[in-house]
Structure formats: C-alpha cells, structure tokens
C-alpha positions in Angstrom: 17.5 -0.5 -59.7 19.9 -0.6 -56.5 17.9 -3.5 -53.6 19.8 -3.3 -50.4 19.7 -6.9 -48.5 21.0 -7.3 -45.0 23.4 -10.0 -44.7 23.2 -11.0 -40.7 27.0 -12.2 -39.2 27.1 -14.6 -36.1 31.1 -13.8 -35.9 33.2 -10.7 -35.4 33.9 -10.4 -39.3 33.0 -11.8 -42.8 35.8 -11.9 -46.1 34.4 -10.0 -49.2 34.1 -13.2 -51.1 32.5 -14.8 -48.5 30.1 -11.9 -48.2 29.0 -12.3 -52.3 29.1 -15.9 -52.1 26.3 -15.7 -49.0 24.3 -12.8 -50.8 24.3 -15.3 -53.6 25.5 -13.2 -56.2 28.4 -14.8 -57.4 28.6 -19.2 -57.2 32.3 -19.9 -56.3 35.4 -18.4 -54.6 37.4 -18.0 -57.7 34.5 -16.1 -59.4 34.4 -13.9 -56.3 38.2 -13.5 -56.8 37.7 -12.2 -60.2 35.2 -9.6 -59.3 36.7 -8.3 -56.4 39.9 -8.1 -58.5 38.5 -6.1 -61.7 37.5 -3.5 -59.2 33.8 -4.2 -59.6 32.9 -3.8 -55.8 32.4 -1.0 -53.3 32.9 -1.2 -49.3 31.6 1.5 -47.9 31.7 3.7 -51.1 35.6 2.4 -52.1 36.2 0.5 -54.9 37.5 -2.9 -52.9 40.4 -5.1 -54.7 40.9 -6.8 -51.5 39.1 -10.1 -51.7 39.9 -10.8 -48.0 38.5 -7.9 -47.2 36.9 -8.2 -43.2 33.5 -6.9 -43.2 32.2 -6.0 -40.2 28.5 -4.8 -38.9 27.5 -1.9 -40.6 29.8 -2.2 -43.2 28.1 -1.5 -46.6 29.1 -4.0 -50.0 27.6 -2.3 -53.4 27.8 -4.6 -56.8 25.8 -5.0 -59.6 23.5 -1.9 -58.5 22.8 -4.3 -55.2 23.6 -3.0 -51.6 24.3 -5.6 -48.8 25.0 -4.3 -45.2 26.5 -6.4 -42.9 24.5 -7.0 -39.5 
C-alpha cells in the first residue's frame, strides 16, 4: 500500500537521510546510510545512493512503498 506524506522544509534544501530520519522511517544517520546505500530509495523515480542527496520542494522520496514530497 504506497501512503504519500508531505514533509514541509523551512530551508532551501533537506539531505536524504535527514529527509527519512524526519519522515520517521528509519531511527539514526548510519541506518539512513545503509538504506540509501543498498539502493533502496527513489528521488524522483531514480534509485538514489547519494545519502547527501539535497531535496528540494517538490522533490518526491519513495521507500518502503511510502511516498514523501518535500514542501
């Protein structure tokens, strides 16, 4: 079941492992790291291996069958 959450930004950008640890899907940095890494995240419909990844608005994050757009 995909749920799409909007994460809201008060800056011009957010990292990718920021952006999980926010959406609360993943509890620390390194486990963010290790994601990100094993290719197990989408930005914008390309698998990301770029944990420092800036996310801006309207950028789109898809793991675990969730969708997060940055706002």
């Amino acid at each position: 079941m995909n749920e799409d959450k909007i994460i809201h930004i008060d800056t011009e950008f957010i990292k990718l492992e920021a952006l999980l640890k926010l959406a609360g899907v993943v509890m620390t940095g390194g486990e963010a790291k290790h994601i990100i890494q094993m290719g197990f995240v989408r930005v914008n419909g390309n698998i990301c291996t770029e944990r420092g990844k800036k996310l801006r608005p309207d950028d789109v994050v898809l793991f675990n069958g969730q969708t997060f757009t940055v706002k």
